[in-house]
ZAMARGU-4260 file (C-alpha; in steps of 0.2 Angstrom, whole numbers, plus 5000, padded with zeros to 4 digits):
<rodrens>
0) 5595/5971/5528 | 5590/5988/5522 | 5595/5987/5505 | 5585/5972/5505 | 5569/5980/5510
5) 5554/5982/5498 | 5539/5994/5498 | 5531/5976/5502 | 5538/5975/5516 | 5532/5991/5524
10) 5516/5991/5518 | 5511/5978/5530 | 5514/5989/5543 | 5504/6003/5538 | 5496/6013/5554
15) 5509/6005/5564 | 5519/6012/5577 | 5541/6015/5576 | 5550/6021/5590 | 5560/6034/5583
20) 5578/6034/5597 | 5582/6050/5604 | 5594/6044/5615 | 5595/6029/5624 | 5580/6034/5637
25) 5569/6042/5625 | 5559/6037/5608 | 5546/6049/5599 | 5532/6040/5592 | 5528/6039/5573
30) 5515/6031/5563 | 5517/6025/5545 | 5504/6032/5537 | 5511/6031/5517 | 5521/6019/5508
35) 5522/6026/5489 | 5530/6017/5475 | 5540/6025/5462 | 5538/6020/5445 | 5550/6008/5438
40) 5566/6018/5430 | 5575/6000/5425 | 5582/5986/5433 | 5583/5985/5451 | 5573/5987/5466
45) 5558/5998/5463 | 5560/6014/5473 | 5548/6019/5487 | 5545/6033/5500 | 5539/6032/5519
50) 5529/6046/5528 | 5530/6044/5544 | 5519/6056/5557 | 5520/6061/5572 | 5509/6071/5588
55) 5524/6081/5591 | 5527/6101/5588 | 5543/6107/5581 | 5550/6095/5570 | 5570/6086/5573
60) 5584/6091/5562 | 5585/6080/5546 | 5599/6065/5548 | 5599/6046/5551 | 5590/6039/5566
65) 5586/6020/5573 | 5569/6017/5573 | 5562/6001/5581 | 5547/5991/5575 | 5540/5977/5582
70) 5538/5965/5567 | 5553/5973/5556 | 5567/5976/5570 | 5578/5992/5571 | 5582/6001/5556
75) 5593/6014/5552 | 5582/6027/5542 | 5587/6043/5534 | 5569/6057/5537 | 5566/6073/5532
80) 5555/6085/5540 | 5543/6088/5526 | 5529/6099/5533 | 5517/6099/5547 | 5499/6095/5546
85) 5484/6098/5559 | 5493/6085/5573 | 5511/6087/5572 | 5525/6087/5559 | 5527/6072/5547
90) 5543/6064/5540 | 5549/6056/5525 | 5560/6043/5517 | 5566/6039/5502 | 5574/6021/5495
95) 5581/6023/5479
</rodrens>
């Protein structure tokens, strides 16, 4: 299902909630707060990025995680910790 997902898909769900899973007791919060399109580099799927934010200090290591949204399911993303801003840390990631 992933490599089927588009930046339509997930713009939709702008200033939604995923449920990032920490373990199986635990999720951490994030918002979608950007859905950036790539320009075209030939045939294919357009590329896009997500960043995700969250109210949490410290930020978590970079590596897959499962997050879980309502409308899209769970979905196995690779994020990046790619600064913090006035709130917490924010998170990206990239489809190619």
């Amino acid at each position: 299902m992933l490599a089927e997902l588009t930046h339509v898909d997930f713009e939709p769900q702008l200033h939604t909630t995923f449920a990032l899973q920490l373990n199986p007791q635990e999720a951490l919060p994030l918002e979608l707060t950007q859905v950036e399109r790539a320009p075209q580099q030939g045939p294919g799927r357009l590329g896009f990025s997500l960043i995700f934010a969250s109210d949490r200090r410290g930020h978590l290591p970079q590596r897959t995680y499962t997050l879980v949204h309502p409308a899209l399911g769970a979905l196995e993303l690779f994020l990046v910790p790619i600064g913090a801003d006035a709130v917490g840390m924010q998170y990206q990631a990239i489809f190619g």
